[in-house]
Structure formats: structure tokens, C-alpha cells
N, C-alpha and C positions, 0 to 999 in steps of 0.2 A: 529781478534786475530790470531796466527800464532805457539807456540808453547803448549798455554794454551787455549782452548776453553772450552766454556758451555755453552748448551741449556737447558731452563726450558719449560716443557709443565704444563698442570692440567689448572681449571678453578676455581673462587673463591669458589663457593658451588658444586664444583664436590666430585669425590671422594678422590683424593688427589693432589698433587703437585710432580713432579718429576725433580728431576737435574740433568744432567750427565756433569761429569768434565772430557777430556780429556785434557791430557800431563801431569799428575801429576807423577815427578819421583815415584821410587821405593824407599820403606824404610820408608815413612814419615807415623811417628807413628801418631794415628788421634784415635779418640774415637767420639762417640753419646752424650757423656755428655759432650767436648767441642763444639761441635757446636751446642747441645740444647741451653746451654747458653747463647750461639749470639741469638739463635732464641726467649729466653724468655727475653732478650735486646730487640730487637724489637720491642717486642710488650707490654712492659712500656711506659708511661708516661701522664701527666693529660692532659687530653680531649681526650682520644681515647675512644670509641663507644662499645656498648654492647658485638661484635663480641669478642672483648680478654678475655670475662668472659667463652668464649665458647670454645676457640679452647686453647689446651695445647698443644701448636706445639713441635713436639720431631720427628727425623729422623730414619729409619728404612736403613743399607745400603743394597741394593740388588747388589751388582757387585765393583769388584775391590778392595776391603781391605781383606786382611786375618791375624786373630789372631792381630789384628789392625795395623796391616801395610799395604800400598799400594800396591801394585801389579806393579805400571806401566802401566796398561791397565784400561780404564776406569772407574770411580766411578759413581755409581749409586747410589742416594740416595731420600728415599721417604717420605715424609710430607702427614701423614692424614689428612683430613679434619675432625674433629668429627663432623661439622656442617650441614654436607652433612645426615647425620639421619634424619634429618627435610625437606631435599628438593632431597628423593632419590627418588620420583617419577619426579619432576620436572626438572631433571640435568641429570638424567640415560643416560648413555653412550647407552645401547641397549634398547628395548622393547615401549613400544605405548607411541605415543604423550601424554604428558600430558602438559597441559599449564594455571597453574591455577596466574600462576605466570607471565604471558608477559607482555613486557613495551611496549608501546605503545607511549610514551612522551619522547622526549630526554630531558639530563640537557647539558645546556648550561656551557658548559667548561668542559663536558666528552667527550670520546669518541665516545657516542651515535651516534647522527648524522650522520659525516664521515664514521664512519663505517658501520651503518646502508646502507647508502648510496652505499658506496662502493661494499659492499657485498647482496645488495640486500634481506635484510632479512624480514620479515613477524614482527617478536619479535626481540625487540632490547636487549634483555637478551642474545642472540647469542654473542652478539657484549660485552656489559659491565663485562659479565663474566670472559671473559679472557685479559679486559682490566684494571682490579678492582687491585689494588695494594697488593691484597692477595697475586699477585703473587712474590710479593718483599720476600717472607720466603722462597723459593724456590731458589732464589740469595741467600740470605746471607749466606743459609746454605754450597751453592758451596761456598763463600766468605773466610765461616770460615777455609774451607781448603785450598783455596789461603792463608790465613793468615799463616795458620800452616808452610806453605814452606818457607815464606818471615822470619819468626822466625827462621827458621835454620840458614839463610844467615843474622841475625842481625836486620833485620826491622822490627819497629814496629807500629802498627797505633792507631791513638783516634780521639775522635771526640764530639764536645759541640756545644751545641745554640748561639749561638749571638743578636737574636731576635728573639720574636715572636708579629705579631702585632705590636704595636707602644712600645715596649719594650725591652730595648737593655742591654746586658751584657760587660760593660767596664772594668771588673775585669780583672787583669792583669793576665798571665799564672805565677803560682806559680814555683819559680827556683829550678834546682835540684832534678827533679820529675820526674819517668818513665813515658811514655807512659800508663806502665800499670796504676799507680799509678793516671796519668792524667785520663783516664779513669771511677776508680773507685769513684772520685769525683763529674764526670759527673754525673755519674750513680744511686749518691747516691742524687740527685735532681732530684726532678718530672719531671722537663720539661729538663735536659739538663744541665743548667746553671754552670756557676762555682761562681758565686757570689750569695750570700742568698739572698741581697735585689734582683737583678734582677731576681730570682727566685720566690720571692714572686707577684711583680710587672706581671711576663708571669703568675703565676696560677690566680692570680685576674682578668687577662685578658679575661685567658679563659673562668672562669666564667663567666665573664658577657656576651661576647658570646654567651655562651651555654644558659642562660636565653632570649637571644636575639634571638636564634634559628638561627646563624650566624656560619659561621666559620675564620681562621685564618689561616695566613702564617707565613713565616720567613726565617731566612738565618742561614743556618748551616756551622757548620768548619771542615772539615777533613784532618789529617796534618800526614805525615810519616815522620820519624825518621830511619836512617838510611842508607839509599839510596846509593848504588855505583857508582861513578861517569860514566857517560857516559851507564845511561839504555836511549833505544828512540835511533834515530836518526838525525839528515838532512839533512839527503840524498833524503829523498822525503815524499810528505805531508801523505801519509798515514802510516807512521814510526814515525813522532814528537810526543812525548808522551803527549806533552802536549794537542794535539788534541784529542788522544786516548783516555785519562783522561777525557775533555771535554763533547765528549760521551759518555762516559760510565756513566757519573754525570748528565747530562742532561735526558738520560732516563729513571732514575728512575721519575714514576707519579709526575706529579705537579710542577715539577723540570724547571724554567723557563728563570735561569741566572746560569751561571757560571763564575767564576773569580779566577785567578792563581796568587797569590801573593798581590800584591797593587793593580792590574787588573784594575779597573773602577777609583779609587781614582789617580794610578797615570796617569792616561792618560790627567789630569789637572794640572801635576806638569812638569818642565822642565829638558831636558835633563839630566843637572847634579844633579838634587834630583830622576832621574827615577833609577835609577842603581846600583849597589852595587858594592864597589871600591874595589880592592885588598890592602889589609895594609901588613905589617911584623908587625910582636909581639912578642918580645921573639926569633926573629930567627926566625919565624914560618909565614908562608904565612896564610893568613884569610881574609874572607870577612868582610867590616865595618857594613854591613846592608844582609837585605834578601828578597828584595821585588821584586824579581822576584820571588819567590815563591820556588826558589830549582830546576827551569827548565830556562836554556838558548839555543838557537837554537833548542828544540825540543829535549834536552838533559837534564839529571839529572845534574847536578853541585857541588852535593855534598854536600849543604846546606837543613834542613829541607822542606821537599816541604807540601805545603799548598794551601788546596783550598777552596774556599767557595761558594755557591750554595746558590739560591734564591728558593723558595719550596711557590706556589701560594694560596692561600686558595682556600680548597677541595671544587669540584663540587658539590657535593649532602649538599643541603641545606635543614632544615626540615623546615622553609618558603619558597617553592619553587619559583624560578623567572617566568618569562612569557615563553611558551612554545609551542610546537603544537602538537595535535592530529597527529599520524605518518598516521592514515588509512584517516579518515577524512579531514586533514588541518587545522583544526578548532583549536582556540586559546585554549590553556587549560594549566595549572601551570604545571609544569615540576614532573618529577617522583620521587619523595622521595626511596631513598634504605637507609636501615642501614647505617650510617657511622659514622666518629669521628667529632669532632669540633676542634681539632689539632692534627696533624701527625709529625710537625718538629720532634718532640727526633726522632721519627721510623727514619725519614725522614737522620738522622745523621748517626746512625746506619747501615744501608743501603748502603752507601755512604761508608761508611769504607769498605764494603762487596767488593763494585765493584770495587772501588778504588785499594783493596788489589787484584782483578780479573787480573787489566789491569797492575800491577807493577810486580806479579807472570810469566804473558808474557812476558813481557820485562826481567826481570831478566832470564829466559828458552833462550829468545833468542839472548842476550849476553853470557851469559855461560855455556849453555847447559850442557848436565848430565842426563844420565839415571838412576841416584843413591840422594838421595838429599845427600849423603856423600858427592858423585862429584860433586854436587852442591856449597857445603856450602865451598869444601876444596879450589874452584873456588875464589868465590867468596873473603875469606881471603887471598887465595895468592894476588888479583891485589891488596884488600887495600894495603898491605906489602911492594908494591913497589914503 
């Protein structure tokens, strides 16, 4: 990132989670209660794991807003853990070993292993803890104030299921609907969905799953509205947005495909069905179709951009797979921790968060602004012309 950065530290059952946003103009009004919101989004929907009964994520900001404005100088904001009361001998930042809690068994398709490996550790609790997807509430909350900026300048984002498991939502996007509005439809379905039967069809799923001691994937949508022509560049590959985007979606946990636009579907179709033609209408120059996604040459183009992301079924299984003994070698079933049996909705949610990360940078570094006034007054004059 280049005019917008954020690091998140904290560990899953530490004591809390912390995010710092630099680049965020001066002026951008923000509150605790919009970005708790995103944070209690997050952590809805059916099949998530005992952990959301426990933690009522809410932000604390220590640095950079006053009297709820930004500052211009870094935000600092901090996420309790309340679940950290149960394992504050076992996570303690200072004071004597305690280890009633070390894994010992990697799961196969966590982190375990590799990093185990990597870092040479004794307890693979080292390793899982800060690899554990608790840390995605730590993103979103930075997210939510990416969002807040991209709302001065007109953009705005949502984001639904498509599937989970062998279950897909063909429901057409209802016409004439905000973002927000798209949204709130989401939201108001357990798993995501914008259609009731395939909403009915993903929670049956789940279920049977969770009876099955199985878990589930899927593929998510997250789509901006708004967008000024010409965020990104290509001038060179670490500037094309759409790469930026790419990563920033692929690193959310479990996240194992991404596709911009028609991405995969149309790589099967021919030249002239890959593309979206220029028409006149009325006088008016427009696109016929949208399936580059709202990004051409590593540029925004001016049409809704749209991506969607493949999300693998979670590692930790409560039938665990085949495994080894980390001291030993010795064969032994892999380590059961807490988790959910579906994450896609988090998983959409999320993905709005970063998404809004990497679009707030790029907008910063097309039109910079130490003010989001100077931001926002930027950003309207080029529509205008």
C-alpha cells in the first residue's frame, strides 16, 4: 500500500487485537458504533462455533480521532478479547510458562505444520494463534474506516453468498437498490443469500455437516459501486489494481481462488463474447455488458467492479483427519480447537473490509488530500469533466 496502510497485531485468545490505519485524511467523522456494526456483521451467520456466543467485539480507539474526527495522524484502534479470561495463564504476554494447553498435532490445511516448521517451535499454539482468523475483526474494523472515506468520495460496497457446499444462489440482483439497501437483504439471511430458497437449501447444508462433524466452503461476492475512472494503474505490475485487489482477497484465511469479473467462466468464451463493447444510448456513451469486472489494464473503468473469491472448508474438523505426533512422529488424528462448520457470510464481510482497504489507497493516491473535503471536492470535480 502506498498512501493508506494497516497493520493488525494481537493473537486469537491473547488479550486483544489491535489495528493501526495510516493515511486517513483529516476530518473524517468515524464513531465506535459504525465500525462495531461491521464487527457484529462479522461474526453472524449459521454455522459459526461457540466462540461468537463469547466475544462481543466492540472497538476502543486509542490514537488519532478527536471528538470523532480524524486527526490525519494515525488511528489506533483496539478489540478485546473477553475470551482471553479463560486462557490468561496460557497466552500471558509476561510471567511463567504455563502450557496446559500445547498442540502438539498439526491439522492438515492450517498453518500448523509450515509454521511450526518454520519457526522452530516446541507448541504449535505459537504458530495457530496468530494464525487463527480471529484476526480478521482486527481488519474489518480498519475496513470500516476505509469505508467511511470511500462514502465521502461516493463509493459504496456489499457483499452476498453465492454458495455454500453444493448450494448455489441464482437469484437475480434486485434493480434500483442501494448498496446499502443490497446489503441489508444480505444481512437479513442467515448465511448471506439473497434468495430464500437458496438460503434455505445453504442452512440445511450446514446442518447436516455439523451432524456429520464436517465442515463447508463457498464462494463469495463483493462488488463497489461507484468507482472513479482511472484508480490503479499500468504503468507497472505492482500499481494494477486488480492485482492489489487479488491480494488483499486471497489473504483473508481459507480464501483459495479469486476471480474479477467473468474471471474463470470467461476464459472458455471467445474474443468477441470476452469484452464489453462501447454503445451510444441516447447520446450517451456506455458499456453493453460488465464482465471485466470494472477493471481494464490494471484500471478502474468506471463500471461496477466485482469480485468473487473461493473460501475452502475450515481446517479444524471435530472428526479429525490423519496426523502426527509433532515430538514423537508417531501417527495420531490431528488437533481439534474450537471452530465453526461455515465461515463464508464472515468470510463476505471481510472481503468488503479489505476490499474497501485497497480502493481507500488507490483513491489517496490518485487524488490525494490532506482533508477528506479535499478529498471528496477531488474526486467530484474529475467526475464533472
Amino acid at each position: 500500500m502506498g498512501r493508506l496502510r494497516y497493520l493488525t497485531a494481537g493473537e486469537s485468545h491473547g488479550p486483544a487485537l489491535v489495528a493501526i490505519v495510516e493515511g486517513l485524511p483529516a476530518g473524517l467523522a468515524l464513531s465506535s458504533a459504525e465500525i462495531d456494526r461491521e464487527l457484529a456483521r462479522r461474526q453472524r451467520g449459521h454455522g459459526r462455533g461457540g466462540r461468537q456466543r463469547i466475544e462481543r467485539d466492540r472497538v476502543r480507539f486509542r490514537g488519532g480521532l478527536r471528538f470523532g474526527r480524524t486527526l490525519g495522524s494515525p488511528l489506533a484502534i483496539e478489540i478485546e478479547n473477553l475470551d482471553f479470561a479463560s486462557w490468561s495463564d496460557e497466552m500471558a504476554c509476561e510471567g511463567p510458562v504455563v502450557r496446559n494447553r500445547a498442540v502438539k498435532v498439526p491439522r492438515p490445511g492450517h498453518a500448523d505444520f509450515a509454521g511450526g516448521r518454520k519457526y522452530r517451535v516446541d507448541d504449535l499454539r505459537d504458530v495457530l494463534e496468530r494464525a487463527s482468523a480471529r484476526e480478521t475483526a482486527a481488519r474489518v474494523a480498519a475496513g470500516a474506516a476505509a469505508k467511511r472515506l470511500l462514502a465521502a468520495a461516493s463509493i459504496s460496497i456489499w457483499s452476498r453468498v453465492l454458495a455454500i457446499g453444493s448450494s448455489r444462489d441464482d437469484e437475480p440482483i434486485p434493480a434500483g437498490l442501494s448498496a446499502e439497501e443490497l446489503n441489508e437483504i444480505a444481512d437479513s439471511s442467515p448465511v448471506r443469500a439473497l434468495g430464500a430458497a437458496a438460503s434455505a437449501a445453504m442452512v440445511a447444508e450446514i446442518d447436516a455437516a455439523m451432524s456429520a462433524k464436517e465442515t463447508l466452503g463457498g464462494v463469495i461476492e463483493v462488488r463497489a459501486r461507484g468507482c472513479p475512472l482511472g484508480l490503479g494503474s499500468h504503468v507497472h505490475w505492482d500499481r494494477r489494481l486488480d492485482g492489489r485487489i487479488a491480494q488483499a482477497i486471497m489473504a483473508i484465511p481459507a480464501i483459495k481462488g479469486v476471480e474479477i469479473g467473468d474471471g474463470f467462466a470467461g476464459a472458455a468464451r471467445p474474443g468477441s463474447l470476452a469484452h464489453d463493447e462501447f454503445v451510444r444510448e441516447g447520446g450517451r456513451l456506455r458499456r453493453a455488458s460488465n464482465r471485466a469486472g470494472g477493471i481494464e489494464g490494471g484500471m478502474t473503468n468506471g463500471e461496477e467492479l466485482l469480485v468473487r473469491a473461493a473460501m475452502k472448508p475450515l481446517a479444524t474438523l471435530a472428526r479429525p483427519l490423519r496426523s502426527f505426533d509433532w515430538t514423537t512422529g508417531e501417527a495420531a488424528p490431528a488437533h481439534v480447537e474450537r471452530s465453526d462448520t461455515c465461515a463464508v457470510p464472515a468470510a463476505a464481510v471481510i472481503a468488503e473490509a479489505v476490499l474497501a482497504l485497497v480502493l481507500a489507497d488507490a483513491l489517496l493516491e490518485t487524488f490525494g488530500g490532506d482533508t477528506v473535503r479535499e478529498v471528496a471536492s477531488r474526486v467530484a470535480a474529475a467526475a464533472s469533466t
